[in-house]
CHARMM internal coordinates of N, CA and C (Angstrom, degrees):
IC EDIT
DIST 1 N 1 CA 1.4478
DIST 1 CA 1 C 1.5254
ANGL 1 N 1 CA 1 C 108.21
DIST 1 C 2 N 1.4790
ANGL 1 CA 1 C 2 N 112.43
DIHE 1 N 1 CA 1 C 2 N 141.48
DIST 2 N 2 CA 1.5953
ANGL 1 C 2 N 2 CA 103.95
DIHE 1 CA 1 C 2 N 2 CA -161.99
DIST 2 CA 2 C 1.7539
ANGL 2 N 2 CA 2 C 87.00
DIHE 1 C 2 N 2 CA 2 C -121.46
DIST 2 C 3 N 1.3701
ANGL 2 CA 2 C 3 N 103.18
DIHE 2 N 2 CA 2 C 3 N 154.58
DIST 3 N 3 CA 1.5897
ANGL 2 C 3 N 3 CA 126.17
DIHE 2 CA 2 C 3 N 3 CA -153.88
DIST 3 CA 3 C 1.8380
ANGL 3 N 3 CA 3 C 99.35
DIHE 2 C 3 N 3 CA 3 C -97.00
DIST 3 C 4 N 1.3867
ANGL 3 CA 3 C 4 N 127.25
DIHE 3 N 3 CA 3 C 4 N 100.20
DIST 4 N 4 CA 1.3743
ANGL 3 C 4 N 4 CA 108.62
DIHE 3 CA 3 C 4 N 4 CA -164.74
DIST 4 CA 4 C 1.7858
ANGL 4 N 4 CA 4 C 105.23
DIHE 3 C 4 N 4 CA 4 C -94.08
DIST 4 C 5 N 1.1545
ANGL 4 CA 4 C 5 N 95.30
DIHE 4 N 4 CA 4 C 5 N -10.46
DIST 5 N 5 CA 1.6457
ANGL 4 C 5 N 5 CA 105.69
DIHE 4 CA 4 C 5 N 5 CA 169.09
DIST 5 CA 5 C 1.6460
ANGL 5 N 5 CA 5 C 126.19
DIHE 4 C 5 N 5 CA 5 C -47.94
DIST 5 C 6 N 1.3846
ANGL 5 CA 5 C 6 N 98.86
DIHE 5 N 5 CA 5 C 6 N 129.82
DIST 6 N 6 CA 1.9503
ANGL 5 C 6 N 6 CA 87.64
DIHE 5 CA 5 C 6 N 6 CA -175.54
DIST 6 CA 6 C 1.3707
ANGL 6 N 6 CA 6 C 103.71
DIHE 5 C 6 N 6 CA 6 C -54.54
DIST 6 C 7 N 1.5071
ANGL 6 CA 6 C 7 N 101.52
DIHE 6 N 6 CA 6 C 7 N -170.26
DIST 7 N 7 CA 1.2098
ANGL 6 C 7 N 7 CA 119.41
DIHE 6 CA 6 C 7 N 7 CA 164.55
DIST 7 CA 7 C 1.7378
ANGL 7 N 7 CA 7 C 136.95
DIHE 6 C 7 N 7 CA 7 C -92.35
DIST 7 C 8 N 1.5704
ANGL 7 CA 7 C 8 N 90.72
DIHE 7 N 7 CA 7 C 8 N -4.63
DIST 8 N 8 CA 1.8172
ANGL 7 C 8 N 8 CA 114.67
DIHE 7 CA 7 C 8 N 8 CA 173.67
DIST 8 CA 8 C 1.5494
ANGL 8 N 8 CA 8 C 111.34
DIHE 7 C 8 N 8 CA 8 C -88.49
DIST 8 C 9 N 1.2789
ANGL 8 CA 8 C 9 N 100.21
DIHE 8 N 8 CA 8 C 9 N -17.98
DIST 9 N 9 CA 1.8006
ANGL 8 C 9 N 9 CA 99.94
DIHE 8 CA 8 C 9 N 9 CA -173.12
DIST 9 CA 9 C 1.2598
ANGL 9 N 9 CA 9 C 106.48
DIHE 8 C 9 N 9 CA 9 C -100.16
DIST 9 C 10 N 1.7016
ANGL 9 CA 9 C 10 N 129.24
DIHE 9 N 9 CA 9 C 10 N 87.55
DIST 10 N 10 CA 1.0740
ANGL 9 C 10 N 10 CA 168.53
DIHE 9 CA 9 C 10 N 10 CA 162.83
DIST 10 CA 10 C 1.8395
ANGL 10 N 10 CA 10 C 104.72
DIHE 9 C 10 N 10 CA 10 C -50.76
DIST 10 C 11 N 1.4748
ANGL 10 CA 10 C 11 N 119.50
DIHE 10 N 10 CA 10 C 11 N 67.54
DIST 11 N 11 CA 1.3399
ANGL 10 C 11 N 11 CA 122.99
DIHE 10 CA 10 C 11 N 11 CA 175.59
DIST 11 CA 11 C 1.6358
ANGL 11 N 11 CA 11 C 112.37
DIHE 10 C 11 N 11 CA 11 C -39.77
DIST 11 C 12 N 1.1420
ANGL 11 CA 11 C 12 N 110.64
DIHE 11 N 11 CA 11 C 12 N -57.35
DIST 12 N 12 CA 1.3792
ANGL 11 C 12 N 12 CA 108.53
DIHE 11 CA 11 C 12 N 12 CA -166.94
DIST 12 CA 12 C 1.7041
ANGL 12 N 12 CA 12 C 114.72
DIHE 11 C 12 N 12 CA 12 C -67.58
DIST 12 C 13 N 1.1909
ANGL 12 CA 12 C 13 N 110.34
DIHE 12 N 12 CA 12 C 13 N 6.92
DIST 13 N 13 CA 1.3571
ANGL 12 C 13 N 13 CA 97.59
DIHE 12 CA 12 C 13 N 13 CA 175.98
DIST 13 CA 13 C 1.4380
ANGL 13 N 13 CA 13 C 109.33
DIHE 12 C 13 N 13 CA 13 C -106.33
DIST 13 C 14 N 1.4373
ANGL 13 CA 13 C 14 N 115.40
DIHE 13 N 13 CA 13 C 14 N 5.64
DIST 14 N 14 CA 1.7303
ANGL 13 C 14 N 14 CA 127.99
DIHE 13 CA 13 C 14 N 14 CA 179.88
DIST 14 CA 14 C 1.3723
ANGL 14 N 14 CA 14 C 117.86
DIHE 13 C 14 N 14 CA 14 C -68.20
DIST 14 C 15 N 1.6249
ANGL 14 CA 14 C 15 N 101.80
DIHE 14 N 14 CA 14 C 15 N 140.91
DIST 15 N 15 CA 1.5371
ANGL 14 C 15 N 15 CA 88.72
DIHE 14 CA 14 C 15 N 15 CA -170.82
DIST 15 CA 15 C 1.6282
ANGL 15 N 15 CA 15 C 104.21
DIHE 14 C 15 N 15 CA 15 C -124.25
DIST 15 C 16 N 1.2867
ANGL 15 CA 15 C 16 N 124.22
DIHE 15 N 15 CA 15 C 16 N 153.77
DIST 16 N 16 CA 1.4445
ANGL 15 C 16 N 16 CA 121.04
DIHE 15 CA 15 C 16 N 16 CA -174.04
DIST 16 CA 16 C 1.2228
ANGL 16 N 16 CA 16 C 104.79
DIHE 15 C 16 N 16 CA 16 C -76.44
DIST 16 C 17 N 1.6975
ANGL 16 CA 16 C 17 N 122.73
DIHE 16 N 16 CA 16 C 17 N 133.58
DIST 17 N 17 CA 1.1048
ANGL 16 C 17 N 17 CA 131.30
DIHE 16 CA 16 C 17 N 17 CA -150.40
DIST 17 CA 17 C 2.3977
ANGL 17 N 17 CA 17 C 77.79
DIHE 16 C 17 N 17 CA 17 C -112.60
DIST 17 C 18 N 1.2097
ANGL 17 CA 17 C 18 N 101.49
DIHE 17 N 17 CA 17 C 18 N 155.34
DIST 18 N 18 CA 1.5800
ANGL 17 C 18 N 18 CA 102.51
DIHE 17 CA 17 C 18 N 18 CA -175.27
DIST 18 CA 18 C 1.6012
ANGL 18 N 18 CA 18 C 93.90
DIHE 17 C 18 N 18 CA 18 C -143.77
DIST 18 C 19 N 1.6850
ANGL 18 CA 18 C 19 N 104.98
DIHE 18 N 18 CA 18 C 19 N 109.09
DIST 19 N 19 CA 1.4119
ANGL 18 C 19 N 19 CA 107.72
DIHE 18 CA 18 C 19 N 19 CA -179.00
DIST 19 CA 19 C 1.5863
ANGL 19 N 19 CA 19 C 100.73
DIHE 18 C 19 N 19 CA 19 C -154.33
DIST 19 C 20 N 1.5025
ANGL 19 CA 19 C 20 N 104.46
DIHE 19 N 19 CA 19 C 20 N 131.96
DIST 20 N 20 CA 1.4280
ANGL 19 C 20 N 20 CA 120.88
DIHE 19 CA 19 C 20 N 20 CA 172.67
DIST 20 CA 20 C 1.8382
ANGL 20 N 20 CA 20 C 113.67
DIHE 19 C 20 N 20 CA 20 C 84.27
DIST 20 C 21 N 1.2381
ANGL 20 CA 20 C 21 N 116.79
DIHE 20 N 20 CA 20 C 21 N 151.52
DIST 21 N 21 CA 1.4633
ANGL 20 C 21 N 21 CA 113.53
DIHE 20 CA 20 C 21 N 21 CA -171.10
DIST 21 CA 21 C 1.4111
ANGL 21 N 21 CA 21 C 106.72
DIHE 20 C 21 N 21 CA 21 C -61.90
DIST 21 C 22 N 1.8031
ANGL 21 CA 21 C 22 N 101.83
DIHE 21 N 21 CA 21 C 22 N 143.96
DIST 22 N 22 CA 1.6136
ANGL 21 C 22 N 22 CA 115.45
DIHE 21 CA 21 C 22 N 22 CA 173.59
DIST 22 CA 22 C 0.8427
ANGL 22 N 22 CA 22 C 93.95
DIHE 21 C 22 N 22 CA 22 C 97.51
DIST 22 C 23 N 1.0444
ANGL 22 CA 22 C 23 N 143.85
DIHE 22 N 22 CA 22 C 23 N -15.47
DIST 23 N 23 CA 2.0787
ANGL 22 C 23 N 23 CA 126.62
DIHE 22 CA 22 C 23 N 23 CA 171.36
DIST 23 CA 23 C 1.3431
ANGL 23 N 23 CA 23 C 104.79
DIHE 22 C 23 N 23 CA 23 C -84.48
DIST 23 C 24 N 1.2579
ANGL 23 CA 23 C 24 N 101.04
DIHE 23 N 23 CA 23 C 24 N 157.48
DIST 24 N 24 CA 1.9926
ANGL 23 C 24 N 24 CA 115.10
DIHE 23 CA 23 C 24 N 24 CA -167.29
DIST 24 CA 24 C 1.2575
ANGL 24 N 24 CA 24 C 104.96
DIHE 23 C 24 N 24 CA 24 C -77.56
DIST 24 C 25 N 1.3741
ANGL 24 CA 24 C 25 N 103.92
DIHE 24 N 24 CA 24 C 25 N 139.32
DIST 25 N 25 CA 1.7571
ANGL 24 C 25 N 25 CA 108.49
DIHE 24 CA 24 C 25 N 25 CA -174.22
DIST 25 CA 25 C 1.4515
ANGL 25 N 25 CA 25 C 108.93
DIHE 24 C 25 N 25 CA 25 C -76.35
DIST 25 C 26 N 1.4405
ANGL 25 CA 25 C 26 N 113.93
DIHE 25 N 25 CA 25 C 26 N -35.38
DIST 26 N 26 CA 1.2521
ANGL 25 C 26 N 26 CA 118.36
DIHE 25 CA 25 C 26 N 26 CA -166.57
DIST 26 CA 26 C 1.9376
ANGL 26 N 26 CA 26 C 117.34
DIHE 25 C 26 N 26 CA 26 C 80.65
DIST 26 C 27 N 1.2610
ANGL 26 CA 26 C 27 N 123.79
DIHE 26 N 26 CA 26 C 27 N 13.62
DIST 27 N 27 CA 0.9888
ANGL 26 C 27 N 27 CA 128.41
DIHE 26 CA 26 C 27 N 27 CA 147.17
DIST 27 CA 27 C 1.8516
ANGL 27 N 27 CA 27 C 77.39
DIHE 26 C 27 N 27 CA 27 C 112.39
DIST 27 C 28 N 0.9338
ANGL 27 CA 27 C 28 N 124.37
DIHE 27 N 27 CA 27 C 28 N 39.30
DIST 28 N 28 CA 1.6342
ANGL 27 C 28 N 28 CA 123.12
DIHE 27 CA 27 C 28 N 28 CA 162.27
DIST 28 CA 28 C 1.3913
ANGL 28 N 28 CA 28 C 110.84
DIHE 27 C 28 N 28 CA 28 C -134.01
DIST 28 C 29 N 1.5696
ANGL 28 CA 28 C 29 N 103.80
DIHE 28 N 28 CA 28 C 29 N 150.75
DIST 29 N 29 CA 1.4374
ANGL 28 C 29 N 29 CA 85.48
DIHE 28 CA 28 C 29 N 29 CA 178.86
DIST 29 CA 29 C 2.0218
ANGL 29 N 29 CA 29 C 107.55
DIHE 28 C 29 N 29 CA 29 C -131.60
DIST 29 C 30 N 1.1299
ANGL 29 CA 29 C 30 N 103.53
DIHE 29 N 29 CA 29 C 30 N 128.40
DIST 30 N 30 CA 1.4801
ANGL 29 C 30 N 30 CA 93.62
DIHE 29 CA 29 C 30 N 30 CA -161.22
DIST 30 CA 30 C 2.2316
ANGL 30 N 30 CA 30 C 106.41
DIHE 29 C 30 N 30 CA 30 C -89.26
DIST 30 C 31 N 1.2443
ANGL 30 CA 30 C 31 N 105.12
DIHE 30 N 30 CA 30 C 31 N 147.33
DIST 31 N 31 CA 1.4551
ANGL 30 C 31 N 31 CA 104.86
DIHE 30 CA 30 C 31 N 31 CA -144.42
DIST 31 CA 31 C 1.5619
ANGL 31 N 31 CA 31 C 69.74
DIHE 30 C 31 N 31 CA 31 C -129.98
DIST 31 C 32 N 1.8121
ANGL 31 CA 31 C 32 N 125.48
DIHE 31 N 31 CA 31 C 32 N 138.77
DIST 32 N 32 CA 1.5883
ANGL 31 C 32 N 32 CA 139.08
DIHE 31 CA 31 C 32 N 32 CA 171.89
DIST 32 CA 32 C 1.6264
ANGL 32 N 32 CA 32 C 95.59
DIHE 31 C 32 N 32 CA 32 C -104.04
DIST 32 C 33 N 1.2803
ANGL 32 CA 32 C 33 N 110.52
DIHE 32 N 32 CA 32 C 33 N 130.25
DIST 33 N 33 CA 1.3694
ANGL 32 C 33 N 33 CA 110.54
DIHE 32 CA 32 C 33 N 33 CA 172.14
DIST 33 CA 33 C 1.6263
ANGL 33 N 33 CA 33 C 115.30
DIHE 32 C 33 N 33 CA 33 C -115.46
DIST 33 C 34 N 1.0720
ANGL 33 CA 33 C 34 N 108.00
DIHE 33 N 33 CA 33 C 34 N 145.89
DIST 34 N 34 CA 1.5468
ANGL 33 C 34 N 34 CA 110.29
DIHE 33 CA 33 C 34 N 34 CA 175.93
DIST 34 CA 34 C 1.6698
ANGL 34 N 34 CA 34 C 106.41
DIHE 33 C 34 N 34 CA 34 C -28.53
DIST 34 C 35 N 0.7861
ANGL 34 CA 34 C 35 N 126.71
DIHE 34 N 34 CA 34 C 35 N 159.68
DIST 35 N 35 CA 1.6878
ANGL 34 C 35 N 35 CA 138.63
DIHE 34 CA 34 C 35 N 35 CA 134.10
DIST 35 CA 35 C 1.7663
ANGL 35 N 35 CA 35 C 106.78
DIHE 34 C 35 N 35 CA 35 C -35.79
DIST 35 C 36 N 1.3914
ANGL 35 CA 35 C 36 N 101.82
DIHE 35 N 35 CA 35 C 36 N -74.10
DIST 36 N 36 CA 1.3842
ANGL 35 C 36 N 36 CA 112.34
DIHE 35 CA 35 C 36 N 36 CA -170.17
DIST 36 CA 36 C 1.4911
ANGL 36 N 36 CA 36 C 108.04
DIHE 35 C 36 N 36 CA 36 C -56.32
DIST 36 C 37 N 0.9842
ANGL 36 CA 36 C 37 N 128.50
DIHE 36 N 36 CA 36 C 37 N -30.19
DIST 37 N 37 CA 1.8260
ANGL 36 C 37 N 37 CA 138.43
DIHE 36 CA 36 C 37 N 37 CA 177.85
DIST 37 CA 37 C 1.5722
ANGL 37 N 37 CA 37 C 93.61
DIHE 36 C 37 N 37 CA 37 C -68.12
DIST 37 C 38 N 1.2069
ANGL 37 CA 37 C 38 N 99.44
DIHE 37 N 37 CA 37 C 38 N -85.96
DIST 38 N 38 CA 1.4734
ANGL 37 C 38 N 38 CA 127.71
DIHE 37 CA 37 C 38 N 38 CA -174.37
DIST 38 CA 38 C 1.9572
ANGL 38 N 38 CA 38 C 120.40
DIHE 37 C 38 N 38 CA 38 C -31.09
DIST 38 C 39 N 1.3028
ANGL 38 CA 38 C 39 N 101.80
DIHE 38 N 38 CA 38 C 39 N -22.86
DIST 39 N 39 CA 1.4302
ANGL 38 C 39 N 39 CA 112.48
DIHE 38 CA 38 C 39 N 39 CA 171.00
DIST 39 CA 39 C 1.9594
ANGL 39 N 39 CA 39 C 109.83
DIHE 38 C 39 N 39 CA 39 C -90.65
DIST 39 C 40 N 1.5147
ANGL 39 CA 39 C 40 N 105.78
DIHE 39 N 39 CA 39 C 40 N -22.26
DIST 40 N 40 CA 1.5600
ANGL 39 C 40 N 40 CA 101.87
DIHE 39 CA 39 C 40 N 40 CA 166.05
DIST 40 CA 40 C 1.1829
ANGL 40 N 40 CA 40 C 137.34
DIHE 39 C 40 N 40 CA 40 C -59.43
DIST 40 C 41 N 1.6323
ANGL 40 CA 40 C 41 N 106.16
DIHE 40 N 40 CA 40 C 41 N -8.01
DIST 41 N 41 CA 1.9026
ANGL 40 C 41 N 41 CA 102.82
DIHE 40 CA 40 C 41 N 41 CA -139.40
DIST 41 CA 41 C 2.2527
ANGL 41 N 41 CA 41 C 83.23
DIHE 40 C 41 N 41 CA 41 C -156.93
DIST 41 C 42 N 1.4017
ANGL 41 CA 41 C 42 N 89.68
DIHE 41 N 41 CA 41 C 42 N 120.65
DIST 42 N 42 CA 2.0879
ANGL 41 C 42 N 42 CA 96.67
DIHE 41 CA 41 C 42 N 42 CA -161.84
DIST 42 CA 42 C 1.3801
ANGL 42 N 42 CA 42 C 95.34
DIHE 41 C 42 N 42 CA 42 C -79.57
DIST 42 C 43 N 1.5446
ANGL 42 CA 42 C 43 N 117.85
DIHE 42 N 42 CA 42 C 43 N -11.65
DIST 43 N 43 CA 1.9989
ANGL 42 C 43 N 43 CA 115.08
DIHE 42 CA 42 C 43 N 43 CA -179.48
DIST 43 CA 43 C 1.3511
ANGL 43 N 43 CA 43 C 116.51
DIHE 42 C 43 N 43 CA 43 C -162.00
DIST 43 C 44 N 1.1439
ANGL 43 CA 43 C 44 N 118.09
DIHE 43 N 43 CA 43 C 44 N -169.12
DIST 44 N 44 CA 1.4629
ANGL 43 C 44 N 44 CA 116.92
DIHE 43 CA 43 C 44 N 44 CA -170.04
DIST 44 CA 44 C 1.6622
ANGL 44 N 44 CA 44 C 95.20
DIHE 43 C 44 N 44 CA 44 C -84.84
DIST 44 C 45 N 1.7170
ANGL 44 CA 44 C 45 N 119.19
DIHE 44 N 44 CA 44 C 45 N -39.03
DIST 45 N 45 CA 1.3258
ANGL 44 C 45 N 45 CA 79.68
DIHE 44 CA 44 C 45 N 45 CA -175.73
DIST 45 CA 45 C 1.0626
ANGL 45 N 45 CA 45 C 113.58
DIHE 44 C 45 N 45 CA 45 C -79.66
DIST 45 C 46 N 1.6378
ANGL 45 CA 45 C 46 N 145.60
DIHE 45 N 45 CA 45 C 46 N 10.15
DIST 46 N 46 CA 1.2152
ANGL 45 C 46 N 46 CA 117.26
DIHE 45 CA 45 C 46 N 46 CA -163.12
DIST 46 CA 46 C 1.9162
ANGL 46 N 46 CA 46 C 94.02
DIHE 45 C 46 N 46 CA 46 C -91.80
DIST 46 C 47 N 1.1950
ANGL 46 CA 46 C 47 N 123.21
DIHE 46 N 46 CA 46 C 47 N -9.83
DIST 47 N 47 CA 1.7896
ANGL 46 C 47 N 47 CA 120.86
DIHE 46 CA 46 C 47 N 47 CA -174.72
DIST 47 CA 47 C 1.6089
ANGL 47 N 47 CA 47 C 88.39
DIHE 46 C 47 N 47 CA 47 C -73.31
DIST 47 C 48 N 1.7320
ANGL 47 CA 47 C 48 N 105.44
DIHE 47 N 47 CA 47 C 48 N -44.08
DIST 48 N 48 CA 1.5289
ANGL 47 C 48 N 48 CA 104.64
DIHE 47 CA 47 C 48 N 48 CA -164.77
DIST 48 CA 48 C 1.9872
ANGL 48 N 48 CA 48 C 111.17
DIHE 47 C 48 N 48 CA 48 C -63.13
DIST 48 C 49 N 0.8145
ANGL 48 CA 48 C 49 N 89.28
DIHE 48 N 48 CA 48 C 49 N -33.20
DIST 49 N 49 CA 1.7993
ANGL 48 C 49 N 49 CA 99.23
DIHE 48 CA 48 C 49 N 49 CA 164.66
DIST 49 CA 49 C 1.5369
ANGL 49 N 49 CA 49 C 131.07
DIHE 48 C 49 N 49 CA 49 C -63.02
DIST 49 C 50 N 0.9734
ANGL 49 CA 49 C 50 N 98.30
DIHE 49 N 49 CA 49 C 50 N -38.33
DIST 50 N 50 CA 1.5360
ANGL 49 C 50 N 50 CA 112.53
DIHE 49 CA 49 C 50 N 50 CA -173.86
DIST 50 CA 50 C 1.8214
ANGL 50 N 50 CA 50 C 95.46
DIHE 49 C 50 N 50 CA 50 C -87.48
DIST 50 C 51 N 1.4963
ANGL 50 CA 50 C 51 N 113.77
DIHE 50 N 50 CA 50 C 51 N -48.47
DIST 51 N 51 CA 1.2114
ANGL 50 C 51 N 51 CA 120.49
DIHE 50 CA 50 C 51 N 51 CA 170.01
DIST 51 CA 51 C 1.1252
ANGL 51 N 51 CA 51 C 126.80
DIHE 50 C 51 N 51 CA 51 C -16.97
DIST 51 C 52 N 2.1299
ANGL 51 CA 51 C 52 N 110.12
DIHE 51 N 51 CA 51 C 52 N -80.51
DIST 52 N 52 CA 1.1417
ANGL 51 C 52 N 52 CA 116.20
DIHE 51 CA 51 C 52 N 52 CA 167.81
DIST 52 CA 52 C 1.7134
ANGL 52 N 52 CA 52 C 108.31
DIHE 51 C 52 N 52 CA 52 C -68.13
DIST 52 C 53 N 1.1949
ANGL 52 CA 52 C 53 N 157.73
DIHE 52 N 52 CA 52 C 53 N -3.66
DIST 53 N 53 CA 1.6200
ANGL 52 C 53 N 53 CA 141.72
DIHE 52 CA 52 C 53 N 53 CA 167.79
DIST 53 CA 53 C 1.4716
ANGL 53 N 53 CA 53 C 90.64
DIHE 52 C 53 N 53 CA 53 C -49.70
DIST 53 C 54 N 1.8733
ANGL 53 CA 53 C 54 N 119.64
DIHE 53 N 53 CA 53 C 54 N -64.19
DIST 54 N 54 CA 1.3973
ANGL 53 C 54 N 54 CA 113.70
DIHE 53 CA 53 C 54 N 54 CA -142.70
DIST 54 CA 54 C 1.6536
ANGL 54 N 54 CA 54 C 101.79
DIHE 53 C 54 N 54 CA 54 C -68.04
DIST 54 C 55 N 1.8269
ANGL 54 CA 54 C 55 N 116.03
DIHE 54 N 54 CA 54 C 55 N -26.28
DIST 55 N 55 CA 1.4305
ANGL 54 C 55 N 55 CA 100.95
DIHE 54 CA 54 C 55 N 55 CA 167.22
DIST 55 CA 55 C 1.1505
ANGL 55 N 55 CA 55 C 152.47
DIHE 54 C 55 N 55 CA 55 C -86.44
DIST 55 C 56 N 1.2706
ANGL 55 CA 55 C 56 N 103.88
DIHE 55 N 55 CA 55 C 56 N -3.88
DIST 56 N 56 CA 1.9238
ANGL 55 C 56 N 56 CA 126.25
DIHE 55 CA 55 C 56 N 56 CA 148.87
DIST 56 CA 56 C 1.5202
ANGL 56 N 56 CA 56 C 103.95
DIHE 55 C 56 N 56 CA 56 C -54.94
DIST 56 C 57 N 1.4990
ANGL 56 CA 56 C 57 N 108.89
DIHE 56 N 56 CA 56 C 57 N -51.55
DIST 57 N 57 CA 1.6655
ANGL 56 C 57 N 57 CA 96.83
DIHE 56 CA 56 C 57 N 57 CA -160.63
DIST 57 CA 57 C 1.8070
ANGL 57 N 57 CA 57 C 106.88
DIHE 56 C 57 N 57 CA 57 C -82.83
DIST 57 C 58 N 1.2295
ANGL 57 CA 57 C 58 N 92.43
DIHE 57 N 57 CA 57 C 58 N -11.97
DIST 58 N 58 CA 1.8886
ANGL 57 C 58 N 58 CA 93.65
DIHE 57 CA 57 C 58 N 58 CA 166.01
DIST 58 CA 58 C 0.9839
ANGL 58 N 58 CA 58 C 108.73
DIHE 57 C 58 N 58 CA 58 C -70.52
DIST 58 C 59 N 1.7444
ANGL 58 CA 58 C 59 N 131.53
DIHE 58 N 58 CA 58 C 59 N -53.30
DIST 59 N 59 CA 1.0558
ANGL 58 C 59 N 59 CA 135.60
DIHE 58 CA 58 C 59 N 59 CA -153.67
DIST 59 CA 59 C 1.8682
ANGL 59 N 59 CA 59 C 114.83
DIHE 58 C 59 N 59 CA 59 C -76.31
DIST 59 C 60 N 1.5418
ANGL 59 CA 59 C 60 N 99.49
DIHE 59 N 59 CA 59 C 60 N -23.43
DIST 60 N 60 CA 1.7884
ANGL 59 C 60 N 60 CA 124.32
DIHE 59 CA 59 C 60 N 60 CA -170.53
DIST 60 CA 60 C 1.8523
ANGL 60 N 60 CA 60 C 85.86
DIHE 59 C 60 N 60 CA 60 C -68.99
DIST 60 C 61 N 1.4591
ANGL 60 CA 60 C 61 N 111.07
DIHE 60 N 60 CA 60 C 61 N -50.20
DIST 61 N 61 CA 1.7229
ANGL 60 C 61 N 61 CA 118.62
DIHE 60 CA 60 C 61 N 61 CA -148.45
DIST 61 CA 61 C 1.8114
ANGL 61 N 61 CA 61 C 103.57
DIHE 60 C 61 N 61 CA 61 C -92.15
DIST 61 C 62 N 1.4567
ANGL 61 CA 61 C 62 N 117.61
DIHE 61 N 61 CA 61 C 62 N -2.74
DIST 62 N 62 CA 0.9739
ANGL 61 C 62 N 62 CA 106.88
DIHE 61 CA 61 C 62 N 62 CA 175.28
DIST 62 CA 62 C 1.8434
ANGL 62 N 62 CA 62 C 114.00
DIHE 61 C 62 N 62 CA 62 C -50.66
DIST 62 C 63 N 1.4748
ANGL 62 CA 62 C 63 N 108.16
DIHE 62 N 62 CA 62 C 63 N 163.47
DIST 63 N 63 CA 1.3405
ANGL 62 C 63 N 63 CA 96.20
DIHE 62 CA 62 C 63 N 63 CA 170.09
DIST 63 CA 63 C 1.8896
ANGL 63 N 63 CA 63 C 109.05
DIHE 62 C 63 N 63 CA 63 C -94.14
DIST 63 C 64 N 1.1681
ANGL 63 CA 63 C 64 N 91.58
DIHE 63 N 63 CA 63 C 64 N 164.38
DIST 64 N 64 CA 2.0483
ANGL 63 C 64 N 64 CA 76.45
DIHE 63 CA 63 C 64 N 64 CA 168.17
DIST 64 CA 64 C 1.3872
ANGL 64 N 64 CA 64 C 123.32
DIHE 63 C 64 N 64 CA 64 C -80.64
DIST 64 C 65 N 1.7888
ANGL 64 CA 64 C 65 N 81.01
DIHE 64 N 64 CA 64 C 65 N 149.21
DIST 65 N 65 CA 1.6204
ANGL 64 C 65 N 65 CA 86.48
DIHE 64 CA 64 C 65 N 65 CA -173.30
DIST 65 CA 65 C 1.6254
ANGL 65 N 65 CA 65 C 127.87
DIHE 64 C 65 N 65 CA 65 C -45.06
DIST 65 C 66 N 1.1254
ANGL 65 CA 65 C 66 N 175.37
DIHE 65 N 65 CA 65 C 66 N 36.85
DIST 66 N 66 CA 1.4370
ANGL 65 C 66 N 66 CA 151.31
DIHE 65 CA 65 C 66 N 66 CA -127.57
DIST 66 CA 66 C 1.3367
ANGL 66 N 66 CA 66 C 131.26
DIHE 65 C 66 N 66 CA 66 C -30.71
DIST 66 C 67 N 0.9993
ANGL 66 CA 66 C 67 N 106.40
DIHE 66 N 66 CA 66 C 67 N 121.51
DIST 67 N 67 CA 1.5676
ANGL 66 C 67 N 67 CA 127.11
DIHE 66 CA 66 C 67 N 67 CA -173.42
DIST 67 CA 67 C 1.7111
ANGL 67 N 67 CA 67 C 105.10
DIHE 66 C 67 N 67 CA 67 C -73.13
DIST 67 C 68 N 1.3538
ANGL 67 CA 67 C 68 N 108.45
DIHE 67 N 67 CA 67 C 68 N 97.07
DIST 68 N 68 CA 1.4978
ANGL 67 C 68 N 68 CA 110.59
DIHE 67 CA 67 C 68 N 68 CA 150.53
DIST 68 CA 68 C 1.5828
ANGL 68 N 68 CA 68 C 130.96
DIHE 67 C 68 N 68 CA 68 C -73.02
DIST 68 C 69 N 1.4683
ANGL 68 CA 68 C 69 N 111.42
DIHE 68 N 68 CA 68 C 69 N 131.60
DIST 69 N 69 CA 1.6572
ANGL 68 C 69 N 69 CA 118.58
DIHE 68 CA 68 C 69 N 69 CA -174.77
DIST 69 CA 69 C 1.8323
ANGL 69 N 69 CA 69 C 91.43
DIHE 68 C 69 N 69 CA 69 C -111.55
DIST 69 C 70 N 1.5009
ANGL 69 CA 69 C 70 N 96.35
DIHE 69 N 69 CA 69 C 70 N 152.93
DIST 70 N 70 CA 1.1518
ANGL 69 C 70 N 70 CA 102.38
DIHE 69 CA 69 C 70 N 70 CA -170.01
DIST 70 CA 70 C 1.3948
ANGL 70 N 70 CA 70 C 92.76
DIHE 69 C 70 N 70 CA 70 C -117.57
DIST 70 C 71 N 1.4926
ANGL 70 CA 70 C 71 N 114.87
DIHE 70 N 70 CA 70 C 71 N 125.23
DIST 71 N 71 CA 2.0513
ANGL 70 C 71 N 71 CA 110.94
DIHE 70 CA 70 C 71 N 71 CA 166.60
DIST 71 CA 71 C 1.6716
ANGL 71 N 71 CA 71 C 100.69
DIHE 70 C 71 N 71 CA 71 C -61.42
DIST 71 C 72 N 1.2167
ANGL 71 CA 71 C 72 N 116.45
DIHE 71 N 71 CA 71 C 72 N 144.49
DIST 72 N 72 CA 1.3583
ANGL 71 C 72 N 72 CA 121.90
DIHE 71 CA 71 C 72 N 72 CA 169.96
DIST 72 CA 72 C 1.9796
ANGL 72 N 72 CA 72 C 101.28
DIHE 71 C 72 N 72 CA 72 C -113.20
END
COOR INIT
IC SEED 1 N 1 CA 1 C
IC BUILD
């Protein structure tokens, strides 16, 4: 099988381009934020920061679970 590809187009340095629904995330997941959100926060990590704060402080304020006793 003969190779009709130049010699400048360097395959292995290609990278999978991921656009429009049904293409593989690759273990990321991309999240659209309002405008109005999206003007609070200068990058992804800073949403990703603020993110986990609000789920520590959910997780701190839960109430406790209730303890079931069983009559034997």
């Amino acid at each position: 099988m003969e190779d009709d590809l130049r010699s400048e187009y360097d395959l292995k340095s290609l990278k999978v381009r991921k656009f429009g629904v049904g293409r593989k995330s690759f273990g990321q997941t991309t999240i659209r934020l309002e405008p109005d959100v999206a003007q609070m926060f200068p990058n992804a990590d800073a949403v990703n920061e603020a993110l986990r704060f609000l789920i520590r402080i959910m997780q701190e304020n839960q109430p406790p679970t209730p303890t079931v006793h069983v009559d034997d």
